[in-house]
mmCIF file of the N, C-alpha and C atoms, coordinates in Angstrom:
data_MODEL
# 
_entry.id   MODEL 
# 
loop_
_atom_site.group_PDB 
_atom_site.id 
_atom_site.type_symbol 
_atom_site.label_atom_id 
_atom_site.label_alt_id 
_atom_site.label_comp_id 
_atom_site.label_asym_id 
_atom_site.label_entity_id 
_atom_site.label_seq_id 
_atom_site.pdbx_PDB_ins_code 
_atom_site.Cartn_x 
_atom_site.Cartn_y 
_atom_site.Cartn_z 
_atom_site.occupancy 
_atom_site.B_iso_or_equiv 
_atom_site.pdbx_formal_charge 
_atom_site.auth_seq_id 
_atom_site.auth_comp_id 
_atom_site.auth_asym_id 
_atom_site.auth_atom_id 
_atom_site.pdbx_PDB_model_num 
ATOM 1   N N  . UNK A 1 1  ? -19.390 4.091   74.682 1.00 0.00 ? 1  UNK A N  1 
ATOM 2   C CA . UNK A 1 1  ? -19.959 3.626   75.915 1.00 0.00 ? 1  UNK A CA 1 
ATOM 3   C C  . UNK A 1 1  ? -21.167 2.754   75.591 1.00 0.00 ? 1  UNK A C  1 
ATOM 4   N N  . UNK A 1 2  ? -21.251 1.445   76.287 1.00 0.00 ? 2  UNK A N  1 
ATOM 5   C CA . UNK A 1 2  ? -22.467 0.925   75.927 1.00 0.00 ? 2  UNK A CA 1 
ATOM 6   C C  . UNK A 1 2  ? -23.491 0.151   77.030 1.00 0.00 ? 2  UNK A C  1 
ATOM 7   N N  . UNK A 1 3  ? -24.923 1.055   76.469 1.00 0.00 ? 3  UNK A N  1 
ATOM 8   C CA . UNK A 1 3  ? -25.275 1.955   77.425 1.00 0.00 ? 3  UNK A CA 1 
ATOM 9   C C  . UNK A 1 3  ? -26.766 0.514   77.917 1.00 0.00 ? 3  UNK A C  1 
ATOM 10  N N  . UNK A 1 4  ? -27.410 0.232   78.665 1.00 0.00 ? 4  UNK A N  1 
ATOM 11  C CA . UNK A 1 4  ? -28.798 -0.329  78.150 1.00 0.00 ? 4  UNK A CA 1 
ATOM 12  C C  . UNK A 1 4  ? -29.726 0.570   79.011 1.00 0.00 ? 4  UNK A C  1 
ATOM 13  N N  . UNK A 1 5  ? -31.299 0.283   78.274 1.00 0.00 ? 5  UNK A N  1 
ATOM 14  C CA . UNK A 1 5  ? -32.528 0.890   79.075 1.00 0.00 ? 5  UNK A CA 1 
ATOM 15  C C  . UNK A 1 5  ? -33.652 0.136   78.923 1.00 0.00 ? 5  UNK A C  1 
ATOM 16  N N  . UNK A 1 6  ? -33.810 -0.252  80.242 1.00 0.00 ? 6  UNK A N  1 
ATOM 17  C CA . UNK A 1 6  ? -35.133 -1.028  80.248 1.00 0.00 ? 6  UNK A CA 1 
ATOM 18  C C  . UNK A 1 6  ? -36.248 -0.313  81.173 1.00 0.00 ? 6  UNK A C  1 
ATOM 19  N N  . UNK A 1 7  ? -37.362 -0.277  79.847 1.00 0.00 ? 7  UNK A N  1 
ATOM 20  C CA . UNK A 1 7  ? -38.535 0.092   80.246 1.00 0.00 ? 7  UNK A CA 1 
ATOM 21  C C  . UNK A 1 7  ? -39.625 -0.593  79.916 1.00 0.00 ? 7  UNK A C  1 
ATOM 22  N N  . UNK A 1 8  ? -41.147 -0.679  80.234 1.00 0.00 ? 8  UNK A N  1 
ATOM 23  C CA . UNK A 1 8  ? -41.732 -1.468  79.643 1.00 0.00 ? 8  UNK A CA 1 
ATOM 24  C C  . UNK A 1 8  ? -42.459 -0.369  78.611 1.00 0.00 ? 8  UNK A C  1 
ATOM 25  N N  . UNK A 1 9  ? -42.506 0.832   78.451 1.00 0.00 ? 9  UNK A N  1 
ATOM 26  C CA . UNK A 1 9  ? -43.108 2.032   77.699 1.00 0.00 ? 9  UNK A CA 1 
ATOM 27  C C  . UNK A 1 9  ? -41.867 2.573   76.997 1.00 0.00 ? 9  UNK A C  1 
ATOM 28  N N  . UNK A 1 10 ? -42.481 1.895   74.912 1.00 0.00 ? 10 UNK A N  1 
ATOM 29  C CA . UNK A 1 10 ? -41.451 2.138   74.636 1.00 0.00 ? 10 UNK A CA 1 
ATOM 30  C C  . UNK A 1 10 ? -41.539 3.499   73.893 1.00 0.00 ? 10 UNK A C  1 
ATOM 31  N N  . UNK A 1 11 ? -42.213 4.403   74.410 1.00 0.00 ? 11 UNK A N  1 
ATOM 32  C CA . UNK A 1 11 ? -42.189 5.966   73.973 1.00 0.00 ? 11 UNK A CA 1 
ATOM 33  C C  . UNK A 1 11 ? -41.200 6.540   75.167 1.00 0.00 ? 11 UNK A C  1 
ATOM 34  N N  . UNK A 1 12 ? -40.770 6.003   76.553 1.00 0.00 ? 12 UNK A N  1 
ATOM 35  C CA . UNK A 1 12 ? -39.947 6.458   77.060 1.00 0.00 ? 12 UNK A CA 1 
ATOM 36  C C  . UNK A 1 12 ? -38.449 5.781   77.273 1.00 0.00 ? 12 UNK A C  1 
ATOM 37  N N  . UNK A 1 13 ? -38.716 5.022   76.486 1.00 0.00 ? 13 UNK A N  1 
ATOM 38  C CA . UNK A 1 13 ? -37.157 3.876   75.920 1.00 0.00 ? 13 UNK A CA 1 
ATOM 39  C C  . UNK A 1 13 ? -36.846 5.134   74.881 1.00 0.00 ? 13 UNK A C  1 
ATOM 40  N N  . UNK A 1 14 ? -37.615 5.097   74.346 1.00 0.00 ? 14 UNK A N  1 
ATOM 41  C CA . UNK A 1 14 ? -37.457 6.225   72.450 1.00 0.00 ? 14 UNK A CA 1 
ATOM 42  C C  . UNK A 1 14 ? -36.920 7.491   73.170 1.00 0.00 ? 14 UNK A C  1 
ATOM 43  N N  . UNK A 1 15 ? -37.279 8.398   74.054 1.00 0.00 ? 15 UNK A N  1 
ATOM 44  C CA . UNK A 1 15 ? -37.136 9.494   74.623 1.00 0.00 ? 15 UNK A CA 1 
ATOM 45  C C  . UNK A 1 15 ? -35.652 9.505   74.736 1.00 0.00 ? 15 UNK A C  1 
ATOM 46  N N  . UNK A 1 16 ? -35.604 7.968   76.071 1.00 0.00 ? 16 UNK A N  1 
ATOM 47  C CA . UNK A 1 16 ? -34.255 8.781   76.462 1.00 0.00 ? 16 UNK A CA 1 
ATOM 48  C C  . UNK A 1 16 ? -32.983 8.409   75.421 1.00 0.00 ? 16 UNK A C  1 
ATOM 49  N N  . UNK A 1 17 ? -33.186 7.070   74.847 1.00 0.00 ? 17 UNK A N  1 
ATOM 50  C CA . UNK A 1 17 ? -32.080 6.755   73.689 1.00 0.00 ? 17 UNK A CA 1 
ATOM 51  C C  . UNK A 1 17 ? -31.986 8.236   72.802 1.00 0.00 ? 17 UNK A C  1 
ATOM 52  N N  . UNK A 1 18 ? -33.398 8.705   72.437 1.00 0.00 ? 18 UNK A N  1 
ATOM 53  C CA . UNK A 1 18 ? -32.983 10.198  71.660 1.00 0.00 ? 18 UNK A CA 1 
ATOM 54  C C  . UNK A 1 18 ? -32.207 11.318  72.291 1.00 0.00 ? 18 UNK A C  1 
ATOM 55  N N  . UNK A 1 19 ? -32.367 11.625  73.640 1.00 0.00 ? 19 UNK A N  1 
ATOM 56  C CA . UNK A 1 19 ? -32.088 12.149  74.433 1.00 0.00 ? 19 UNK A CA 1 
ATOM 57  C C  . UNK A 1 19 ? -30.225 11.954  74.798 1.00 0.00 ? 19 UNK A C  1 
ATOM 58  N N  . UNK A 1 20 ? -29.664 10.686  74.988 1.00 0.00 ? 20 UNK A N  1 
ATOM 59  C CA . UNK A 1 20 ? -28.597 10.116  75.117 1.00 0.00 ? 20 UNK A CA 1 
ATOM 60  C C  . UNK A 1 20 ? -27.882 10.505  73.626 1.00 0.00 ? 20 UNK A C  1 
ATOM 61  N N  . UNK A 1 21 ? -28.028 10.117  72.414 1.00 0.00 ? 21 UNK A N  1 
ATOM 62  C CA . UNK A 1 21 ? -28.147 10.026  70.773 1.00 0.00 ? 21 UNK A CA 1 
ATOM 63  C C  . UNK A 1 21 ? -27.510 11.349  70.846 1.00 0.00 ? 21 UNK A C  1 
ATOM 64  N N  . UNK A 1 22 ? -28.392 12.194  71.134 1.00 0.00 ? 22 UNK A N  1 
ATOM 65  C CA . UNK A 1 22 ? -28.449 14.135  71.168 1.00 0.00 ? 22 UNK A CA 1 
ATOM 66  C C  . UNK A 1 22 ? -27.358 14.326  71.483 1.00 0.00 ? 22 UNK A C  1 
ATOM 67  N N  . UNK A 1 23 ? -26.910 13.856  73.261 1.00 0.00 ? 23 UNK A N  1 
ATOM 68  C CA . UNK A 1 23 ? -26.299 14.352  74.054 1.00 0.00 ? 23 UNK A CA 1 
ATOM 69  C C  . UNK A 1 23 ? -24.439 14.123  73.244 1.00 0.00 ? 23 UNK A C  1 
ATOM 70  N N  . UNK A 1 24 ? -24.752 12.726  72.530 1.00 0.00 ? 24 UNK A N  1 
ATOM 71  C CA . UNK A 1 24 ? -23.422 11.801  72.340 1.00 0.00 ? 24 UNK A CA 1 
ATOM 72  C C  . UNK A 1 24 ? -23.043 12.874  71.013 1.00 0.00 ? 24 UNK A C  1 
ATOM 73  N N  . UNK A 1 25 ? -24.239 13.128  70.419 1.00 0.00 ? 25 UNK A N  1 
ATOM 74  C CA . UNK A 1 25 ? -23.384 14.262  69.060 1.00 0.00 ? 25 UNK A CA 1 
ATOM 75  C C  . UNK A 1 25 ? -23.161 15.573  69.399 1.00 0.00 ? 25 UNK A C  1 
ATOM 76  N N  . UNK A 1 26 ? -23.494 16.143  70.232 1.00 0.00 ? 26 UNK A N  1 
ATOM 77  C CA . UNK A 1 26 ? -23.175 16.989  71.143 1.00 0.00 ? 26 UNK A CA 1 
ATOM 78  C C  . UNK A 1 26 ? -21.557 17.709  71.497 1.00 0.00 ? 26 UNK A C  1 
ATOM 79  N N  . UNK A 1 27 ? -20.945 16.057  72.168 1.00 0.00 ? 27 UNK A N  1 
ATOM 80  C CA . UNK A 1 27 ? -20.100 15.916  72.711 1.00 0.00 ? 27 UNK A CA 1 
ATOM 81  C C  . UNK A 1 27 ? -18.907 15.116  72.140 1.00 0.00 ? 27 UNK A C  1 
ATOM 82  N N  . UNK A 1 28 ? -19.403 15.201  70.688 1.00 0.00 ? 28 UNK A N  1 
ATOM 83  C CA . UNK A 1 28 ? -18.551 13.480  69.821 1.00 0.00 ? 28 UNK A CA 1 
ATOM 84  C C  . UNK A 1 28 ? -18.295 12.506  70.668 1.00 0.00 ? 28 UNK A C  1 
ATOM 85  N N  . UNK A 1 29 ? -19.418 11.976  71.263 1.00 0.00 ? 29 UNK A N  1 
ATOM 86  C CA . UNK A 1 29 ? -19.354 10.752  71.882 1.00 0.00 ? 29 UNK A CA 1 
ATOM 87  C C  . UNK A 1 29 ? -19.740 9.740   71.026 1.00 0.00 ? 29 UNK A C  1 
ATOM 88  N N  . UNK A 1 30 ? -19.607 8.597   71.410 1.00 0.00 ? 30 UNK A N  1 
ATOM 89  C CA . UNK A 1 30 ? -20.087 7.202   70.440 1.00 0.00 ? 30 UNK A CA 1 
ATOM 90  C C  . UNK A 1 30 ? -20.720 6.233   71.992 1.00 0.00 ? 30 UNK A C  1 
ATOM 91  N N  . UNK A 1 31 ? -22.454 6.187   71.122 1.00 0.00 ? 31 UNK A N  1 
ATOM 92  C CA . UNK A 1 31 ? -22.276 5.132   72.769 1.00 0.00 ? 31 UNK A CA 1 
ATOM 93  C C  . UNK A 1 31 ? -23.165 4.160   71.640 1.00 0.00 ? 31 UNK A C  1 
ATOM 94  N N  . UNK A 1 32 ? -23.311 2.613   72.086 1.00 0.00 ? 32 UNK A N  1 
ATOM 95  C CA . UNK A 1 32 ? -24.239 2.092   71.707 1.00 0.00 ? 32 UNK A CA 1 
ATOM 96  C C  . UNK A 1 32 ? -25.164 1.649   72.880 1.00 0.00 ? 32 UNK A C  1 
ATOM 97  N N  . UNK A 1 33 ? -26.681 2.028   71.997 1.00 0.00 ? 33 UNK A N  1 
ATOM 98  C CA . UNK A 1 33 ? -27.828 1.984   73.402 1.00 0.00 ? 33 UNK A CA 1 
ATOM 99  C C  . UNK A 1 33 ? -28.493 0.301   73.050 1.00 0.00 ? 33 UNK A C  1 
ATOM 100 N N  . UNK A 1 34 ? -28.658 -0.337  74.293 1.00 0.00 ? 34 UNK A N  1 
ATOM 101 C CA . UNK A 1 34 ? -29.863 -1.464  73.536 1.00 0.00 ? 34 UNK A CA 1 
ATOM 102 C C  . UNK A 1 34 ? -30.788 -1.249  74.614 1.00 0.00 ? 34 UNK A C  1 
ATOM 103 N N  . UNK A 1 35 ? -31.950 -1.126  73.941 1.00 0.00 ? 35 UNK A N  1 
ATOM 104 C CA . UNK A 1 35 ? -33.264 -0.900  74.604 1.00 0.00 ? 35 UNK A CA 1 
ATOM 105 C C  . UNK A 1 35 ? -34.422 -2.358  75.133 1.00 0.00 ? 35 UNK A C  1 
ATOM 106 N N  . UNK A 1 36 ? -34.979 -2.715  75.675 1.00 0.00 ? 36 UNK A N  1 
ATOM 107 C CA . UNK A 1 36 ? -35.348 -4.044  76.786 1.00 0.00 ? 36 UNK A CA 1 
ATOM 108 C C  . UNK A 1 36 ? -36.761 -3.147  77.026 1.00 0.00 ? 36 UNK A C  1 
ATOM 109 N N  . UNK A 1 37 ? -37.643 -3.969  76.865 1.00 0.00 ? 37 UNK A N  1 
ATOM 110 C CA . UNK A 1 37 ? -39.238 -3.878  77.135 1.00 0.00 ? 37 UNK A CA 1 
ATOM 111 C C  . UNK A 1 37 ? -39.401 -5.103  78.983 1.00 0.00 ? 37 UNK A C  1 
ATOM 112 N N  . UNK A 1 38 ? -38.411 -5.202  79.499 1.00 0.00 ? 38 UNK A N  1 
ATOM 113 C CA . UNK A 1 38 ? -38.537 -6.369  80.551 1.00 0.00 ? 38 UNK A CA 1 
ATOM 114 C C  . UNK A 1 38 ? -37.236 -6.659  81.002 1.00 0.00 ? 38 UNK A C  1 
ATOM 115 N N  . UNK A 1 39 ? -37.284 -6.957  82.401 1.00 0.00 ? 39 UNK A N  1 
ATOM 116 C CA . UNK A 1 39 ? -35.736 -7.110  83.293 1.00 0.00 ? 39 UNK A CA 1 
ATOM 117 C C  . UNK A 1 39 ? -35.587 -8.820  82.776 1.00 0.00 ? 39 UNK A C  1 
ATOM 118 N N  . UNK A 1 40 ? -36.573 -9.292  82.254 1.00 0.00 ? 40 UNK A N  1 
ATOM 119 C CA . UNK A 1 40 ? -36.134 -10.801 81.785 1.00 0.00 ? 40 UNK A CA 1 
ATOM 120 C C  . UNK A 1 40 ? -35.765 -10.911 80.615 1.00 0.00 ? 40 UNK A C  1 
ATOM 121 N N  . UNK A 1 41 ? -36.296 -10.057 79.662 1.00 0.00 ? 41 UNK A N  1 
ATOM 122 C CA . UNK A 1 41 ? -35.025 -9.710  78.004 1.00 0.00 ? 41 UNK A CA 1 
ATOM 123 C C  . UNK A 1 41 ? -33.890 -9.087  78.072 1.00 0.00 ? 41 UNK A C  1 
ATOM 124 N N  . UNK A 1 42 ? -33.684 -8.296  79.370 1.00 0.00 ? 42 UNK A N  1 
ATOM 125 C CA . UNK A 1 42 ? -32.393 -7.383  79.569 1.00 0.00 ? 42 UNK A CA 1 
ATOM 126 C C  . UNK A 1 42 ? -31.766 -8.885  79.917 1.00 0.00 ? 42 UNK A C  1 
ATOM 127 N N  . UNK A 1 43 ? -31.950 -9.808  81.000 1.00 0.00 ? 43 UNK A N  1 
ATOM 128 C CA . UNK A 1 43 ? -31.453 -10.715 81.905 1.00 0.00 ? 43 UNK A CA 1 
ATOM 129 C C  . UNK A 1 43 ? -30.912 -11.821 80.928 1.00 0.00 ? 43 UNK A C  1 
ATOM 130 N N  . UNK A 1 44 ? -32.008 -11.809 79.723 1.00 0.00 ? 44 UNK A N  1 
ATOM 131 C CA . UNK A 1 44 ? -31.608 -13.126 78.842 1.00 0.00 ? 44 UNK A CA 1 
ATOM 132 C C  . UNK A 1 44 ? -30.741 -12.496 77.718 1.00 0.00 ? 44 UNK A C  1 
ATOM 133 N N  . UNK A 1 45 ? -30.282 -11.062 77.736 1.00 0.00 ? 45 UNK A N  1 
ATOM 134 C CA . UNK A 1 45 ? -28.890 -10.699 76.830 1.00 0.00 ? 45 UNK A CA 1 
ATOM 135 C C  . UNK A 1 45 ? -27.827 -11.080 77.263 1.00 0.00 ? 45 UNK A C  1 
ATOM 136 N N  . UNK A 1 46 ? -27.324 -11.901 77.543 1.00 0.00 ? 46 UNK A N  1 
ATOM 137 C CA . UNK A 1 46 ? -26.221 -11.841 78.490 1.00 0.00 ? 46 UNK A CA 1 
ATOM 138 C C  . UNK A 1 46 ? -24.904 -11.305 78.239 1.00 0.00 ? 46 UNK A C  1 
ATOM 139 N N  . UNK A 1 47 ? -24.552 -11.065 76.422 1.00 0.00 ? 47 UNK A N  1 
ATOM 140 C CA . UNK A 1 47 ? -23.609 -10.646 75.943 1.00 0.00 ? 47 UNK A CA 1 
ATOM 141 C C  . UNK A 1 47 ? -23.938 -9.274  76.089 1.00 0.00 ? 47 UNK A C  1 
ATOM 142 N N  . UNK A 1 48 ? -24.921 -8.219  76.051 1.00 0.00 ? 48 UNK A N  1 
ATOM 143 C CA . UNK A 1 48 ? -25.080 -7.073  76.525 1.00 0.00 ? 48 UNK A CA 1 
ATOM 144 C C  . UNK A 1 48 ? -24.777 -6.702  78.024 1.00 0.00 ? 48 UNK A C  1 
ATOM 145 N N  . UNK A 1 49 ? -25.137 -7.407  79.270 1.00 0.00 ? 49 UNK A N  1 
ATOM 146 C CA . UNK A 1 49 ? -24.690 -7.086  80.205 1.00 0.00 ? 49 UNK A CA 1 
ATOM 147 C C  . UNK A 1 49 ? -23.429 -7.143  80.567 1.00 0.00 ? 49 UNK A C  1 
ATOM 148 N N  . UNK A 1 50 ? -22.631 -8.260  79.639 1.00 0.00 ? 50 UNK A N  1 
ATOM 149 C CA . UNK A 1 50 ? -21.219 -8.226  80.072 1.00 0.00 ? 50 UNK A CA 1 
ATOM 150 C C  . UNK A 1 50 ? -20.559 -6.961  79.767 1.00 0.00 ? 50 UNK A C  1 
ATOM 151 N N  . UNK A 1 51 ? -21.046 -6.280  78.253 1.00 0.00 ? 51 UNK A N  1 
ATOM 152 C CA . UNK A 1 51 ? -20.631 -5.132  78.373 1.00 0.00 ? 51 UNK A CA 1 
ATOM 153 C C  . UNK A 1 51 ? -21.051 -3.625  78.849 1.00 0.00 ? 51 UNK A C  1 
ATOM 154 N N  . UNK A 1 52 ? -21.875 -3.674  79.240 1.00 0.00 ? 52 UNK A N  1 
ATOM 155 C CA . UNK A 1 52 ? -22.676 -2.406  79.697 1.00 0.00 ? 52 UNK A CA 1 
ATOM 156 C C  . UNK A 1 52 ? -21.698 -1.646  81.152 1.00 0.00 ? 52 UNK A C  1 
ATOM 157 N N  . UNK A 1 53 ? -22.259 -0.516  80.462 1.00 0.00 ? 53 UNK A N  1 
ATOM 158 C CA . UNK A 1 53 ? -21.350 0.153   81.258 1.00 0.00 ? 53 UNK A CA 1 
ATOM 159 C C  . UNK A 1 53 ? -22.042 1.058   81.980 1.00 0.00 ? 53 UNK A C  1 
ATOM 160 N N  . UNK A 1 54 ? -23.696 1.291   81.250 1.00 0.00 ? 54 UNK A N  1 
ATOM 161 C CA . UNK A 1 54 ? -24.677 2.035   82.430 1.00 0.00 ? 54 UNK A CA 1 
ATOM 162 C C  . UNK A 1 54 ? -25.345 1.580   81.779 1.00 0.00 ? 54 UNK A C  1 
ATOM 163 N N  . UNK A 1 55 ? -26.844 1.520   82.848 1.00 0.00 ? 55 UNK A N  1 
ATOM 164 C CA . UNK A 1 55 ? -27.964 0.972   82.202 1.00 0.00 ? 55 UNK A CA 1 
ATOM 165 C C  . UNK A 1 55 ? -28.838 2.145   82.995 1.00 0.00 ? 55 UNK A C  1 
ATOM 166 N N  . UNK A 1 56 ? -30.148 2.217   82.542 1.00 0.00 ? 56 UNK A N  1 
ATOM 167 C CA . UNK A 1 56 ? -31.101 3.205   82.914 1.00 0.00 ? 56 UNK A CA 1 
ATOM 168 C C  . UNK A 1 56 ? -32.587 1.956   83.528 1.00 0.00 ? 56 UNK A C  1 
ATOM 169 N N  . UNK A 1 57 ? -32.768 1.667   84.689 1.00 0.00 ? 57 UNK A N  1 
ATOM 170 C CA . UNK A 1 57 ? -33.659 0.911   84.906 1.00 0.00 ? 57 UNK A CA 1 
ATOM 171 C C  . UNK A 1 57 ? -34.870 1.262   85.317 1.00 0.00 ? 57 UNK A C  1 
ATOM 172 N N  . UNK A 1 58 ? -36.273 1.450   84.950 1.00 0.00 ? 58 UNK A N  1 
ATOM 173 C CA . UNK A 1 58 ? -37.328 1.688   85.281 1.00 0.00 ? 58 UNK A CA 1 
ATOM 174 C C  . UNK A 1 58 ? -37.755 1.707   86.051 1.00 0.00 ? 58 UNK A C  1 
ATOM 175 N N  . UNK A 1 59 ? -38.146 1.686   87.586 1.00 0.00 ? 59 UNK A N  1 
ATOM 176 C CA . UNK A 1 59 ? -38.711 1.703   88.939 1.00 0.00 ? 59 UNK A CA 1 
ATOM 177 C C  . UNK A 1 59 ? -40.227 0.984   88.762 1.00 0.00 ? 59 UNK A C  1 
ATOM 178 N N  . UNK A 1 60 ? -40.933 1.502   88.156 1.00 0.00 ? 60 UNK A N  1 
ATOM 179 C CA . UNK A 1 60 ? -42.128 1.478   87.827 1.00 0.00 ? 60 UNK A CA 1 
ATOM 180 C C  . UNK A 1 60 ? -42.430 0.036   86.735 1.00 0.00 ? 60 UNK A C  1 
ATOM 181 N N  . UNK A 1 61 ? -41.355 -0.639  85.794 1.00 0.00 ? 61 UNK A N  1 
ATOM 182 C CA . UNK A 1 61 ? -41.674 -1.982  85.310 1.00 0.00 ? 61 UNK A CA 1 
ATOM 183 C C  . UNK A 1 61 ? -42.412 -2.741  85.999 1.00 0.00 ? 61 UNK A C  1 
ATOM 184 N N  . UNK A 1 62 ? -43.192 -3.230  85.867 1.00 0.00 ? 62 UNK A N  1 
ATOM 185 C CA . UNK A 1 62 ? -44.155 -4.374  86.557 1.00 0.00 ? 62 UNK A CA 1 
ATOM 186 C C  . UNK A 1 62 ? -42.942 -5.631  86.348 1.00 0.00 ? 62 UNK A C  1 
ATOM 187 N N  . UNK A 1 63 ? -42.568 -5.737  85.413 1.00 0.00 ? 63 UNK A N  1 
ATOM 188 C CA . UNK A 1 63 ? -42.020 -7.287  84.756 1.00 0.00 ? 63 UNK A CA 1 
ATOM 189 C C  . UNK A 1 63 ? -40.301 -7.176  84.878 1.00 0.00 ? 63 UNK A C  1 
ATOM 190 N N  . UNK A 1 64 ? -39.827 -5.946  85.339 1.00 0.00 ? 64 UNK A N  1 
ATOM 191 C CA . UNK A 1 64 ? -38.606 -5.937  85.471 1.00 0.00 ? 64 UNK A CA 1 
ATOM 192 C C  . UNK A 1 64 ? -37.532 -6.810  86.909 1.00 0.00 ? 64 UNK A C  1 
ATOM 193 N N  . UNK A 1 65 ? -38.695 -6.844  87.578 1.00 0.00 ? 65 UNK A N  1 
ATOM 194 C CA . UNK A 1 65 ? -37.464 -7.622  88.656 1.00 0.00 ? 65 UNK A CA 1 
ATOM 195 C C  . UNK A 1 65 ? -36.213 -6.925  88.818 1.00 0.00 ? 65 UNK A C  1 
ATOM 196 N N  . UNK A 1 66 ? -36.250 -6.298  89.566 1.00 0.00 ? 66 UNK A N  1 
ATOM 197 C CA . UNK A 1 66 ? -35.058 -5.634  89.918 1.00 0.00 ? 66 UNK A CA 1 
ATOM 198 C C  . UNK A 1 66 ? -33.821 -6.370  90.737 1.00 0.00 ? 66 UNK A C  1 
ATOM 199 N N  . UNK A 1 67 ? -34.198 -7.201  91.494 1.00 0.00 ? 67 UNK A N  1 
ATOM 200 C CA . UNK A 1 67 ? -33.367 -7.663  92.296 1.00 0.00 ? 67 UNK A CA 1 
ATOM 201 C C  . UNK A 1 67 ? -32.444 -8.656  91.476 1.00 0.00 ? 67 UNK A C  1 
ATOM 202 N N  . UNK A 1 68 ? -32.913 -9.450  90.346 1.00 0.00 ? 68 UNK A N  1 
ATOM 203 C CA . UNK A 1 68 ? -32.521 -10.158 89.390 1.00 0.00 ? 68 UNK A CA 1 
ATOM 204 C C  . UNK A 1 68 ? -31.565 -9.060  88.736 1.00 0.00 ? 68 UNK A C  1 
ATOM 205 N N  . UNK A 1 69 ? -32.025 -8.387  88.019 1.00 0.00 ? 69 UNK A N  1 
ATOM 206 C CA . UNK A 1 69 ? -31.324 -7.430  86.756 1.00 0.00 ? 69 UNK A CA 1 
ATOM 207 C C  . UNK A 1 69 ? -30.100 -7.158  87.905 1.00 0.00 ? 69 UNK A C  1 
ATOM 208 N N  . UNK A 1 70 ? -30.632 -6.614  89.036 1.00 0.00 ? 70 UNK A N  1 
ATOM 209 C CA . UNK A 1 70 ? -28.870 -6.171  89.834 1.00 0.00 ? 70 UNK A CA 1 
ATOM 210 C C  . UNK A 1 70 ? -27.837 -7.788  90.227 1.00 0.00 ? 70 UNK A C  1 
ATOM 211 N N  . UNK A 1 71 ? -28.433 -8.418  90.273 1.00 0.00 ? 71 UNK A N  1 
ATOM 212 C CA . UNK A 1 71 ? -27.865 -10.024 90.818 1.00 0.00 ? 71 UNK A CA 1 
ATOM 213 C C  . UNK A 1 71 ? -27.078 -9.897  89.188 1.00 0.00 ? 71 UNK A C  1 
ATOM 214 N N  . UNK A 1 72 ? -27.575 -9.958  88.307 1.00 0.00 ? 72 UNK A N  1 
ATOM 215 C CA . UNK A 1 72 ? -26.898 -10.575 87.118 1.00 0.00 ? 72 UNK A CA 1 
ATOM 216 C C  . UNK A 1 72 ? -26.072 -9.722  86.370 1.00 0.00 ? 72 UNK A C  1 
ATOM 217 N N  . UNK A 1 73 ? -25.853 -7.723  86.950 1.00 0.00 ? 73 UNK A N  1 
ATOM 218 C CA . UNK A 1 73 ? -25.574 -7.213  86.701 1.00 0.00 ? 73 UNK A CA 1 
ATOM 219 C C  . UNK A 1 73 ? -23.978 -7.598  87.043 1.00 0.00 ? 73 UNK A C  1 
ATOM 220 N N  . UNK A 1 74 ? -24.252 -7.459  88.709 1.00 0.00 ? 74 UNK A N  1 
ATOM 221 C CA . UNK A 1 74 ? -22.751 -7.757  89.649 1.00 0.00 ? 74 UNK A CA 1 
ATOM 222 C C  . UNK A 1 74 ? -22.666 -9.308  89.351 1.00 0.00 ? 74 UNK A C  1 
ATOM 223 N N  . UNK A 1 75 ? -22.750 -9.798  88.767 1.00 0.00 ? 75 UNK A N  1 
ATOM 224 C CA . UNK A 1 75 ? -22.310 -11.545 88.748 1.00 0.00 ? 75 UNK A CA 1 
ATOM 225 C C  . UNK A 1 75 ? -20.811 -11.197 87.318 1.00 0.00 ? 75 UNK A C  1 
ATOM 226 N N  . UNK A 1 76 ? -21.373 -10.316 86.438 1.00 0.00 ? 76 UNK A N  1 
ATOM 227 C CA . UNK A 1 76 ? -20.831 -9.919  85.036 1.00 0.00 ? 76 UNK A CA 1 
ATOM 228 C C  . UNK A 1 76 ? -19.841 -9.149  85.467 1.00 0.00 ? 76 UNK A C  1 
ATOM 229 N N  . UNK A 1 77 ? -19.888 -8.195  86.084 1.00 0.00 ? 77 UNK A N  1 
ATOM 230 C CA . UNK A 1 77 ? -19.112 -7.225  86.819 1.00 0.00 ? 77 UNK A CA 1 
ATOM 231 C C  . UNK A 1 77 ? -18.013 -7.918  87.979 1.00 0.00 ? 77 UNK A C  1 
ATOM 232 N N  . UNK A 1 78 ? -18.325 -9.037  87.946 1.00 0.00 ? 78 UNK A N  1 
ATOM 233 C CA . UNK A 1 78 ? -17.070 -9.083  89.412 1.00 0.00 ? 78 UNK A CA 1 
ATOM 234 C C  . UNK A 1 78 ? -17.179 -9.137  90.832 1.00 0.00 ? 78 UNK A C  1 
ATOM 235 N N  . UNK A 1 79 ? -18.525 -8.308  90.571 1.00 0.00 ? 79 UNK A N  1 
ATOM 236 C CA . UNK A 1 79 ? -18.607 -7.750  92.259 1.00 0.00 ? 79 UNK A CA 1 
ATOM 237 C C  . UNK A 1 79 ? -19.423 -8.448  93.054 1.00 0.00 ? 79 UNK A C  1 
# 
């Protein structure tokens, strides 16, 4: 599964990728995580959003733009 998380605090990027990491050996899962300090480095991956299949988005980013990250989410998606 491949997963992204954008936060701008990257002790809680680190958390939950460890947290996810844990869960995936756990369960013999395989996910790959890519982690984003900003909804405009998530926005300018564009080969990551095509594949993402969940992302974890911050509420609290100052620099994330949310309305963007979801616009470019569903543009990749189809919807």
């Amino acid at each position: 599964m491949n997963i992204m998380i954008c936060d701008d605090r990257a002790k809680d990027r680190k958390s939950l990728s460890d947290l996810l990491n844990s869960y995936a050996g756990k369960k013999n899962y395989k996910f790959t995580i890519a982690e984003y300090a900003s909804g405009e480095l998530l926005c300018g991956d564009q080969s990551v959003l095509e594949k993402c299949q969940l992302f974890f988005l911050d509420i609290n980013t100052p620099k994330a733009r949310y309305a963007k990250v979801k616009r470019e989410y569903m543009l990749y998606k189809g919807e």
